[in-house]
Rosetta silent file (secondary structure, phi, psi, omega in degrees, C-alpha in Angstrom):
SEQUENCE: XXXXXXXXXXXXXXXXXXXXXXXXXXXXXXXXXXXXXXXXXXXXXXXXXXXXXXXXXXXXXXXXXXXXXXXXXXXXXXXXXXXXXXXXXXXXXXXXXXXXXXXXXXXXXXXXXXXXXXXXXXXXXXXXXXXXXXXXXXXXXXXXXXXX
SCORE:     score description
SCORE:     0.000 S_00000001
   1 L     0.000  -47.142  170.552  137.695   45.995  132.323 S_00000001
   2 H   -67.986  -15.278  164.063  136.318   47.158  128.933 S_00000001
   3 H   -88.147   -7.429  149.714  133.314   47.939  130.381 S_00000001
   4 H   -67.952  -24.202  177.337  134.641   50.039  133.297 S_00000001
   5 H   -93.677  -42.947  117.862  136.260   52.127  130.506 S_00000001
   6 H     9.709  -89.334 -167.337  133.139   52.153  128.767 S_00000001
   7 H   -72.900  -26.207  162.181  131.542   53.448  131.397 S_00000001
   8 H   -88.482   -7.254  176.371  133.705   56.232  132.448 S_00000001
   9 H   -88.112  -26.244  177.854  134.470   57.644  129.063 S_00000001
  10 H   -47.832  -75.135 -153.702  130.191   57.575  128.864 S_00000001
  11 H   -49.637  -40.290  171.924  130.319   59.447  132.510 S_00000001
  12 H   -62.416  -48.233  156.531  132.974   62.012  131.377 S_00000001
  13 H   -33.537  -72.601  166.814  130.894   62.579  128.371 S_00000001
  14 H   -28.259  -76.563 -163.597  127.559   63.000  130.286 S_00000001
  15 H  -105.102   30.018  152.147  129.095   65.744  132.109 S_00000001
  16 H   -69.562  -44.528 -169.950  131.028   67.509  129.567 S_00000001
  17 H   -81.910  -31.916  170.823  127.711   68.505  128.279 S_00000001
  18 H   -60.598  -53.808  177.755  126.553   69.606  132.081 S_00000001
  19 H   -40.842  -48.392 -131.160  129.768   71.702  132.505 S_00000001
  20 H   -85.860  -80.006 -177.874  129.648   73.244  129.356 S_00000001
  21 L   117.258   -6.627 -174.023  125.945   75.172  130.545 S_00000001
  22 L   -54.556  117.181  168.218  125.476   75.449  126.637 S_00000001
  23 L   -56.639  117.106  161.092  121.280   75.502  125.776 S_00000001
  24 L   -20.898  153.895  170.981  119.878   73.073  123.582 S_00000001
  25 L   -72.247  158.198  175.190  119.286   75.012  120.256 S_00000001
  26 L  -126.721  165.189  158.204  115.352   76.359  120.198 S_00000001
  27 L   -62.915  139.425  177.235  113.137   77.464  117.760 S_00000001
  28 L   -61.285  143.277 -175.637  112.870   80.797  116.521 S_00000001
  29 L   -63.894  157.053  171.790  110.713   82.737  118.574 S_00000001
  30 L  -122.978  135.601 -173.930  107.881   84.638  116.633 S_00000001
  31 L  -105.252   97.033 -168.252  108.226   88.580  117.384 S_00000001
  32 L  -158.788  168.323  165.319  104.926   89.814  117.414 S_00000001
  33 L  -114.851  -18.285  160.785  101.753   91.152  119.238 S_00000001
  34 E  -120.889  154.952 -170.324   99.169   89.053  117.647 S_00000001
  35 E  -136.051  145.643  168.332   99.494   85.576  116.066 S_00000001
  36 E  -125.179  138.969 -171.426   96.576   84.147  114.131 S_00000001
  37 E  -155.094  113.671 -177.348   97.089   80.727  112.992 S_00000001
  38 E  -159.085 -173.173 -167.234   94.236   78.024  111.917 S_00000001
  39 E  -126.951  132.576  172.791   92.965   75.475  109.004 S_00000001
  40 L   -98.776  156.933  171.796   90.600   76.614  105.972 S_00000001
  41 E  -123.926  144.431  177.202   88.412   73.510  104.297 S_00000001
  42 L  -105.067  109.571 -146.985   87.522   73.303  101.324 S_00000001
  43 L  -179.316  124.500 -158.911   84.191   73.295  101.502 S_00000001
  44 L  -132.551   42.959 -165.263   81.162   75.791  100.709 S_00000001
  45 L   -60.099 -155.814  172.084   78.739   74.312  103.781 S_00000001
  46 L  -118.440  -10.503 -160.667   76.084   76.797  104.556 S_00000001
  47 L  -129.526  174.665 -174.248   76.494   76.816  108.385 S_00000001
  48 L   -75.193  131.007  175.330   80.294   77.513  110.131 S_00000001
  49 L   -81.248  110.447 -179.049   82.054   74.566  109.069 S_00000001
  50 L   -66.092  117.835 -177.647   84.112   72.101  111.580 S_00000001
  51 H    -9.732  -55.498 -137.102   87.864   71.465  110.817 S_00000001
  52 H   -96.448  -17.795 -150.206   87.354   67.473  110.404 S_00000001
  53 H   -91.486    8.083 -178.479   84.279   67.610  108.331 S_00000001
  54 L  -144.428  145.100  178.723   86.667   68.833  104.905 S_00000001
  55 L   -77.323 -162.404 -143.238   89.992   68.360  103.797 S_00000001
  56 E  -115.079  146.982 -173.945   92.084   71.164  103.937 S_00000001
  57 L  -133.856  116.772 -168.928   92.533   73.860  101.039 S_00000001
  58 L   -66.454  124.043 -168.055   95.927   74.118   99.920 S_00000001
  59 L    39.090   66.516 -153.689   97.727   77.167   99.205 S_00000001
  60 E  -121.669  134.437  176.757   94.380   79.435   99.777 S_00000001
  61 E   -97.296  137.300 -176.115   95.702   83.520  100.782 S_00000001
  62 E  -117.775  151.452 -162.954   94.127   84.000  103.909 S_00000001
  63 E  -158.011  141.536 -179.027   94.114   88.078  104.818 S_00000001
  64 E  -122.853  101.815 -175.953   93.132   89.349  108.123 S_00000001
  65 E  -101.908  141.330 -155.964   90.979   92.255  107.662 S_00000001
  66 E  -127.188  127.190  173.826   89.911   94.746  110.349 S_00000001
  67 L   -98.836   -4.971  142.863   86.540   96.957  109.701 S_00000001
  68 L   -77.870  103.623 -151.788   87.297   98.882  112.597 S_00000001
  69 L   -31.598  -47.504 -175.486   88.707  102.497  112.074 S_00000001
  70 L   -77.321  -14.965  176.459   90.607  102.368  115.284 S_00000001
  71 L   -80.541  107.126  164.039   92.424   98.574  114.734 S_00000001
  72 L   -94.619  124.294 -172.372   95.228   99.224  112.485 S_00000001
  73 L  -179.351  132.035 -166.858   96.413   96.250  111.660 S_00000001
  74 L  -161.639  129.936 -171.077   96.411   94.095  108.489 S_00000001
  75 E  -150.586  168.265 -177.001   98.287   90.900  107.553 S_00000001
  76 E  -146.451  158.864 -135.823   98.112   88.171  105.289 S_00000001
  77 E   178.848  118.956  178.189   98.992   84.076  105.157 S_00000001
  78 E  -123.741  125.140 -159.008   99.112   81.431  102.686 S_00000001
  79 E   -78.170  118.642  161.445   97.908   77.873  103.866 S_00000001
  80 L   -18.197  167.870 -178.198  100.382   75.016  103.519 S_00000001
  81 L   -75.360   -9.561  113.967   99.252   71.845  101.324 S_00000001
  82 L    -6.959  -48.796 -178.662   97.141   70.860  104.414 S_00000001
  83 L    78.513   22.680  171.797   95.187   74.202  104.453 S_00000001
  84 E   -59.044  142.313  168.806   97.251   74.878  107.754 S_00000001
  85 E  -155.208  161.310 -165.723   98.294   78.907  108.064 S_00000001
  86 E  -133.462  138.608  136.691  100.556   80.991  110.702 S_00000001
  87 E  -150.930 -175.515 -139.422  100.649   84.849  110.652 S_00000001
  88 E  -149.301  104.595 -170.787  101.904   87.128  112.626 S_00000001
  89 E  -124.891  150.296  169.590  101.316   90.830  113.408 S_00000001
  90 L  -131.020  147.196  173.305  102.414   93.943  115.493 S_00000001
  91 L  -144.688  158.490  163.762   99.514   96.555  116.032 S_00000001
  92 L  -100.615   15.618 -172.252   99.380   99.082  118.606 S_00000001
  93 L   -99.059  101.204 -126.427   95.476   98.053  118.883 S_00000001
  94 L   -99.204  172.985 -152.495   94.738   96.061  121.818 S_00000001
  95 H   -76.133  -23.235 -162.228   93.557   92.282  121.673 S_00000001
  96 H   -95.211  -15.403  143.169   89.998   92.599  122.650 S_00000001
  97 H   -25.290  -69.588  157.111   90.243   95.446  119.606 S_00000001
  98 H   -17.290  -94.070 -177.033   91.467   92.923  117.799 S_00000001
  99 H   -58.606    2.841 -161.294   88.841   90.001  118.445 S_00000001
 100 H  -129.247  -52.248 -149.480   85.946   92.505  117.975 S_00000001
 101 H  -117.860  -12.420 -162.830   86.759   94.840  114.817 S_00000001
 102 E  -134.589  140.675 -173.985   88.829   92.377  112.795 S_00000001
 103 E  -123.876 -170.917 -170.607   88.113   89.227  110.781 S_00000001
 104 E  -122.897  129.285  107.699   89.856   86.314  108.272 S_00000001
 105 E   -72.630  143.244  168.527   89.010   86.047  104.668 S_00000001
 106 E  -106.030  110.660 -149.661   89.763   83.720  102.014 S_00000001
 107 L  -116.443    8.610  152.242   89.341   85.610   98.574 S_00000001
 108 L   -55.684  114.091 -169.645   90.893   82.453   96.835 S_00000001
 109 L   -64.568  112.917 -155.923   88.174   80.601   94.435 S_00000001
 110 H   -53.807  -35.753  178.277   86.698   77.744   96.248 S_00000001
 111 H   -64.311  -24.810  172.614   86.959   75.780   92.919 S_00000001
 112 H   -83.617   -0.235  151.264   90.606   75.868   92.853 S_00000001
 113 L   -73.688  -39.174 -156.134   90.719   73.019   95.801 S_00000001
 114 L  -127.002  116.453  171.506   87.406   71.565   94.496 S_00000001
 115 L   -75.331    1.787 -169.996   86.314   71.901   90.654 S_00000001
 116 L   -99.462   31.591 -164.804   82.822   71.157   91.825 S_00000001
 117 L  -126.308  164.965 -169.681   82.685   74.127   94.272 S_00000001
 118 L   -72.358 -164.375 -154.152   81.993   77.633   92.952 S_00000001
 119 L  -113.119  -27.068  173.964   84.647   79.577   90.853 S_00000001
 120 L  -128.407  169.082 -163.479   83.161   83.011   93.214 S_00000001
 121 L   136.181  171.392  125.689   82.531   83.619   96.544 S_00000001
 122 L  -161.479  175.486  173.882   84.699   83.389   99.890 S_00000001
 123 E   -90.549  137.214  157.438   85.029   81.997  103.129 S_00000001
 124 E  -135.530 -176.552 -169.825   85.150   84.064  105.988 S_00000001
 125 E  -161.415  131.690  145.595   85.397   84.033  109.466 S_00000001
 126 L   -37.198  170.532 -175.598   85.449   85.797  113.093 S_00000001
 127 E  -116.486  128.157  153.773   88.063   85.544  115.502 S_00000001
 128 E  -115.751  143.739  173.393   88.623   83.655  118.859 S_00000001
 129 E   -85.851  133.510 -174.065   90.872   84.349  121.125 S_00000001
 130 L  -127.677  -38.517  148.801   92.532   81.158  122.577 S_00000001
 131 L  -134.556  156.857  153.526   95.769   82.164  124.889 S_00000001
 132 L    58.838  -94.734  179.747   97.171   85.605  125.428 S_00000001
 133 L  -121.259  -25.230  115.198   97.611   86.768  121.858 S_00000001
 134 E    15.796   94.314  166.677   97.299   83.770  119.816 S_00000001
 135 E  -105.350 -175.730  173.345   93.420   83.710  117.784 S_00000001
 136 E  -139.701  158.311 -165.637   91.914   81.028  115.857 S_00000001
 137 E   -67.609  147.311  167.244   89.096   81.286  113.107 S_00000001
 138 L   -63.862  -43.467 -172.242   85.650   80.897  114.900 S_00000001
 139 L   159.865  108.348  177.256   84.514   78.989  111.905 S_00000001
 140 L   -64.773  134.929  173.949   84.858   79.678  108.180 S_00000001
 141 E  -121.927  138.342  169.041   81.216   80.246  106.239 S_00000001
 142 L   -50.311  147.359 -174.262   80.758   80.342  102.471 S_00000001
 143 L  -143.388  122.343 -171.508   79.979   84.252  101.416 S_00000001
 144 L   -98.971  162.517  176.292   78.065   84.075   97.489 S_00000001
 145 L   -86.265  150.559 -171.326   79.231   87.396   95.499 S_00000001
 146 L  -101.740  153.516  170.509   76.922   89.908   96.089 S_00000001
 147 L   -89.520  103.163 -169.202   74.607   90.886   93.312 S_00000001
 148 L  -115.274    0.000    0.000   74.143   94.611   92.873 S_00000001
């Protein structure tokens, strides 16, 4: 008997929550037209570096810089303790705009992940496009200060 009661206050339950029509809660949405989002390493290889081959370089400003006149569009992103980063942009520049005139630097001194890496320089990187609007760095490469 208690488990006939049991089982109908469970059933009334169940579809309390069907009746209702209420939506799970979701995440906020990100309102944007391009999202760039990828992991810097801390690391100063000489060739495009691969995610796995470095740890991650923690709280490194990442800036998405566009050298073409017509993309306006300019945003910036500071990488998690991980060397994870999100950002987020609206341009009126279209995506293949985008992937072609604009690129990711890290102007953040390689030495403050690593004290044995240099104190000038940065990593930078091209853009891939991976869905829609969504890029990801092609592959960060060490950049030495130029000597003039």
């Amino acid at each position: 008997m208690a488990s006939n009661i049991l089982l109908l206050l469970v059933g009334v339950g169940v579809l309390s929550v069907f009746a209702s029509g209420a939506q799970p809660p979701q995440p906020p949405r990100i309102q944007a037209d391009v999202v760039v989002m990828g992991f810097v390493p801390c690391n100063n290889g000489t060739s495009p570096m691969r995610t796995g081959s470095a740890p991650g370089f923690p709280n490194a400003l990442v800036q998405l810089q566009c050298t073409d006149g017509a993309v306006a569009a300019a945003a910036n992103a500071t990488t998690d303790g991980k060397g994870w980063f999100r950002m987020a942009l609206n341009t009126t520049a279209s995506v293949a705009s985008v992937a072609s005139g604009c690129g990711l630097v890290v102007a953040t001194p390689l030495a403050s992940c690593n004290a044995a890496l240099p104190a000038t320089g940065t990593l930078k990187s091209g853009l891939r496009l991976l869905v829609s609007m969504v890029f990801f760095p092609r592959g960060f490469s060490y950049v030495s200060p130029s000597l003039d």
